[in-house]
N, C-alpha and C positions, 0 to 999 in steps of 0.2 A: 387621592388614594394614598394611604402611607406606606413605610417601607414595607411592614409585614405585611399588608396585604397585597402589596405588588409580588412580593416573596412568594407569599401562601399559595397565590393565582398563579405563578413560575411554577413549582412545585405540582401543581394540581394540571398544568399545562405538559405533563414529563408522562402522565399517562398510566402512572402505574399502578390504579384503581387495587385488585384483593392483592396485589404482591406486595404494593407500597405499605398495607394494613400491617400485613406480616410481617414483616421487615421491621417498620416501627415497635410493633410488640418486642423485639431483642435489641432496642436500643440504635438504631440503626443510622448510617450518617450517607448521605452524599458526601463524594469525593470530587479529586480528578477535575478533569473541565468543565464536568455538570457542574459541579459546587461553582468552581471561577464564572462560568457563562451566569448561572444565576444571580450572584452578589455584583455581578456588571453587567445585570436586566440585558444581557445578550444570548441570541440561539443557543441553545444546547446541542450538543452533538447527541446521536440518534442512542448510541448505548452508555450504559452509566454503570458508575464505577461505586459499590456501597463497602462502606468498612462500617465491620458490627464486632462487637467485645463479645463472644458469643462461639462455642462450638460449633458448624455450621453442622453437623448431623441433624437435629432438631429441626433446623430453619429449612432446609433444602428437605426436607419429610414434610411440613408442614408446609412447602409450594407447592410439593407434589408435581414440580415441572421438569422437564428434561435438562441434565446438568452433566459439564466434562469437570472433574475437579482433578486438584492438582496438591495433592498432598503434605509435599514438602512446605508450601508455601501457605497451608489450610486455605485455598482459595478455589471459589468453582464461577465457572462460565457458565451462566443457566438462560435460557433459550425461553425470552419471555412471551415466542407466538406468533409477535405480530413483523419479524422481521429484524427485532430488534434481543439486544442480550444484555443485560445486568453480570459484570462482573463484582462479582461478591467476596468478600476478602476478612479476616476474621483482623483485627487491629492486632500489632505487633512493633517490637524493637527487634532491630538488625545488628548485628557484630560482622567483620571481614577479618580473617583469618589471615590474609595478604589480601597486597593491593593489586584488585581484579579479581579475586573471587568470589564466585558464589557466597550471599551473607546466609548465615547461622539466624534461625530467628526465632522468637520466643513471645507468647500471648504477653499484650500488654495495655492498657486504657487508650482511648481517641488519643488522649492528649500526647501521647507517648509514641504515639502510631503518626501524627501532623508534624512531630519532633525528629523523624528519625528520616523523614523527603527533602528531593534535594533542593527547592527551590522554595521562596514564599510563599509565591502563587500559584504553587501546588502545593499548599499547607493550610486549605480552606476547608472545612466540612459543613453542612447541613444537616442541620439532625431531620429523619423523615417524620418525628415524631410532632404532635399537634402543636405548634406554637413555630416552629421550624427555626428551633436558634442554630446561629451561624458560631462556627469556632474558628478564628484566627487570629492565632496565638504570636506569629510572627511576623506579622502586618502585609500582611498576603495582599488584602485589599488595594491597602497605601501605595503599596509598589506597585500593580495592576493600574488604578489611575494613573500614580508619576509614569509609568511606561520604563518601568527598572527592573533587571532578572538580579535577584540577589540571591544567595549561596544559602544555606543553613547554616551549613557545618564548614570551618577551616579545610578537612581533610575529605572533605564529599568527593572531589575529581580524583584523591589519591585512592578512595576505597572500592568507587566505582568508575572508572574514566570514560565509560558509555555515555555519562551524564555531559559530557560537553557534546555529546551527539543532540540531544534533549534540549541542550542548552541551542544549538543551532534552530529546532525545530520550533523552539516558543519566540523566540525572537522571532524570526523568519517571520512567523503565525501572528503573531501578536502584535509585534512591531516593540519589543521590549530592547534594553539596553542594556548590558551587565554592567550593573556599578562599577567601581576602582577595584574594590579585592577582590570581589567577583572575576571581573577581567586575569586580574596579574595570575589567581588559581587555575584559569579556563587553560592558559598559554603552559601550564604545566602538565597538563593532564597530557597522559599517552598511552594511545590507542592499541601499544601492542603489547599491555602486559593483561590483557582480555583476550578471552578464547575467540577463537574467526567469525563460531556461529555466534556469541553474543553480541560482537561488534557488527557483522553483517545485519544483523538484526535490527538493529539500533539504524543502519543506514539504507534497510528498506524502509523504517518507517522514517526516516526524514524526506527518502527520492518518492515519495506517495505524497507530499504535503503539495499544495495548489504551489506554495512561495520555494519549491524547492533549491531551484538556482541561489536564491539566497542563501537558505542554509547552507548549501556548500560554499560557496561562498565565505560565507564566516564561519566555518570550520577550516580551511586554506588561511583567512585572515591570523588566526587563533595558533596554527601552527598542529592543528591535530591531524588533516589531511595533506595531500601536496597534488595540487590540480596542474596538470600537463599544459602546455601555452595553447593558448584561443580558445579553453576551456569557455570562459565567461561564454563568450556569443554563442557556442554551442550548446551549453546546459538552456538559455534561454531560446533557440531553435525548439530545441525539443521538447521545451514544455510547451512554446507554440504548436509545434503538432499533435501533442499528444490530447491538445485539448478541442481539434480541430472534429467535427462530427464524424469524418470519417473512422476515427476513430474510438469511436463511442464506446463502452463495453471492451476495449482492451487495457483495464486498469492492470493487469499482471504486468505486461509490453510495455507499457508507461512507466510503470515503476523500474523496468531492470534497465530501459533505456535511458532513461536520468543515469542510471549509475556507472551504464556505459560510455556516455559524456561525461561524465565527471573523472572518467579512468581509473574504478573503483573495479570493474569486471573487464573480462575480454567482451569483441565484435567490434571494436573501432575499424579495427582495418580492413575488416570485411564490407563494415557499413560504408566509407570512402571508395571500395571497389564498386559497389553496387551501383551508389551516387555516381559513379565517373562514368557508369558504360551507357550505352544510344542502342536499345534493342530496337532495329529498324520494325518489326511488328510485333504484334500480342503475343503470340506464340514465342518469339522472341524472350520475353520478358517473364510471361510463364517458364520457360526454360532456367532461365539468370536468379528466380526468383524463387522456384519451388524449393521444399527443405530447408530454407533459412528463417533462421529465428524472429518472431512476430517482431521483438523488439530492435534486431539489427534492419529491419525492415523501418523501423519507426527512424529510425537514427540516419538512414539512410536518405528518407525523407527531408528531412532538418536538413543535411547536410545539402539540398537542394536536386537531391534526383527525383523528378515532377513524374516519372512514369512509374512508379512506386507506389504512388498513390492513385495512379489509374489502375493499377494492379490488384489494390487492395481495393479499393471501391466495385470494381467491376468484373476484369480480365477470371481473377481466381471464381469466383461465381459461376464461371460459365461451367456447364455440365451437357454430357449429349443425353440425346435422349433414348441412345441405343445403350444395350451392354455386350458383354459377353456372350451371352444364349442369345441374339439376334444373329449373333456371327455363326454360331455353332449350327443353328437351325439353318442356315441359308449354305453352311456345308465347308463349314471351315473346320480344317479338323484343329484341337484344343492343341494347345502349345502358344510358344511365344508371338507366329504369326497372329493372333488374337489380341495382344496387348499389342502390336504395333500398328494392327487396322484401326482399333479406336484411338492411341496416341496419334494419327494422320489425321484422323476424322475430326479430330476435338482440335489439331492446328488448324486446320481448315475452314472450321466454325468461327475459331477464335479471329483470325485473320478475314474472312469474307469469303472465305473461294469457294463456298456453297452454299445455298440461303437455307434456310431454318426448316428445322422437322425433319422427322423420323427418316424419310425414304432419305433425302438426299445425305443425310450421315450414313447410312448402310451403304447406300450405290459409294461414298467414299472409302469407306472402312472395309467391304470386300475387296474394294481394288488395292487399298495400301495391303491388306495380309494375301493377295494372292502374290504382290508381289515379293512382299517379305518371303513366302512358302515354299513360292515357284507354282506351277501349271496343276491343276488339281485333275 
């Protein structure tokens, strides 16, 4: 099979049946990772990133799909159905007014639009159009094989210093190496002449990458961050936990707890209290545990408190099977005695001291609110 048709068959594997038509009809390119993943016959990521020379009014009419657009940047998020989303982007050159600002931006051809990114190999496009020529202008490819992050622009990290955030995540990801100037530019860039929420931004999406530890890691190496001691074994804890099934579906908690090992947010010292204490039973530990944040929970784990994760696997699950109106009906009058017949009932459960089902949580739950109440 030849290139293009290995190409074509990638392309045609991305799914994007009457959207990809439309799209090609305005000139339209793959960007971003799909473009990278393609031209190195590797997976694509589930959502795709398209730059089109093209007013997007017309094209976003003519998908007739549901779309969050974003104005300043003539860019929309359109919601292609199946799970997945096309970011769509109209091609454009950038100007920074200072360094760390928001760029000024202005319609401009692919070519202009692959010129103005920060890296090579994110300087790759796909046109969706029949024949599928690839554009890369600044040897995106080259470097993607050698396994080198090389820079565009001299002043990339001065205009945007986020980009050595980026710069962490494709290495990490990739297993890429900044060249020499690349390097000596990354060690300059600094992170505090960008507003909180941009920089935060840039560093949730590196504590979401599977190699995260890494990335911080070489942003500490670089001189952009400054990682607290015994960081290392701990960013590496916690991405062991966080990938552990009981965890499954806490991708939020996963993500703020990287960044709470890495001492980017607070919950260290909470997560260390948790990890240190011995709740001699369930109820115990429900106590120690309830109200704290999924992720100081995740972190607390790592740090080696094993009843943390009996807690999250089990203990928090348990539920009585009585409520409120069992207690009311059997003649308890409403008020606080009520919440502390079931708060007895439910340690009780949780601990053993009553075996399972309806009566034995109520013969417990009247007697804890009669006593809470006094003599009825």
């Amino acid at each position: 099979m030849s290139a293009g048709t290995e190409l074509a068959a990638a392309v045609e594997e991305l799914r994007l049946g009457r959207v990809g038509a439309v799209l090609a009809r305005f000139d339209a390119w793959i960007v971003g990772g799909v473009a990278r993943a393609l031209v190195a016959g590797t997976r694509p990521e589930a959502d795709i990133d398209v730059a089109v020379d093209h007013e997007l009014d017309p094209i976003l009419e003519r998908l007739g799909l549901p779309a969050k657009r974003h104005d300043r940047f003539e860019t929309a998020v359109v919601d292609l159905g199946d799970g997945r989303h096309a970011d769509i982007a109209r091609t454009r050159v950038e100007t920074y007014a200072s360094p760390g600002a928001l760029p000024d931006v202005a319609p401009a051809p692919i070519e202009a639009d692959l010129a103005r990114r920060d890296f090579t190999v994110n300087a790759i496009a796909v046109s969706l159009a029949a024949g599928h020529r690839i554009l890369d202008p600044h040897g995106g490819r080259a470097d993607l094989g050698a396994k080198v992050l090389r820079v565009i622009h001299p002043r990339s990290f001065e205009d945007d210093p986020t980009r050595a955030v980026r710069a962490a995540r494709y290495c990490s990801r990739l297993g890429l190496t900044p060249d020499p100037a690349t390097l000596r530019r990354l060690e300059r860039a600094d992170l505090a002449l960008v507003t909180r929420d941009r920089r935060d931004a840039e560093l949730r999406r590196l504590a979401a990458e599977r190699q995260a530890a890494a990335g911080f890691r070489l942003l500490a190496e670089w001189g952009a961050i400054e990682l607290p001691a015994g960081t290392d074994d701990l960013l590496e804890a916690v991405a062991a936990v966080r990938g552990d099934p009981v965890w499954a579906g806490h991708a939020e908690p996963g993500i703020r707890a990287m960044l709470i090992a890495a001492g980017l947010t607070t919950g260290l010292g909470q997560a260390r209290r948790l990890a240190a204490a011995s709740p001699g039973r369930p109820s115990d530990a429900i106590e120690l545990a309830v109200g704290a944040d999924s992720a100081v929970l995740l972190v607390g784990t790592a740090l080696g408190g094993g009843w943390i994760e009996d807690y999250v696997r089990e203990w928090s699950e348990v539920r009585l099977e009585i409520d409120g109106s069992d207690l009311l009906a059997a003649g308890i009058p409403a008020g606080p005695a009520i919440g502390a017949g079931l708060g007895e009932a439910l340690r009780q459960k949780l601990d053993g001291a009553i075996p399972g089902g309806r009566r034995s949580e109520l013969e417990a739950a009247i007697r804890a609110a009669r006593r809470a109440s006094g003599p009825i």
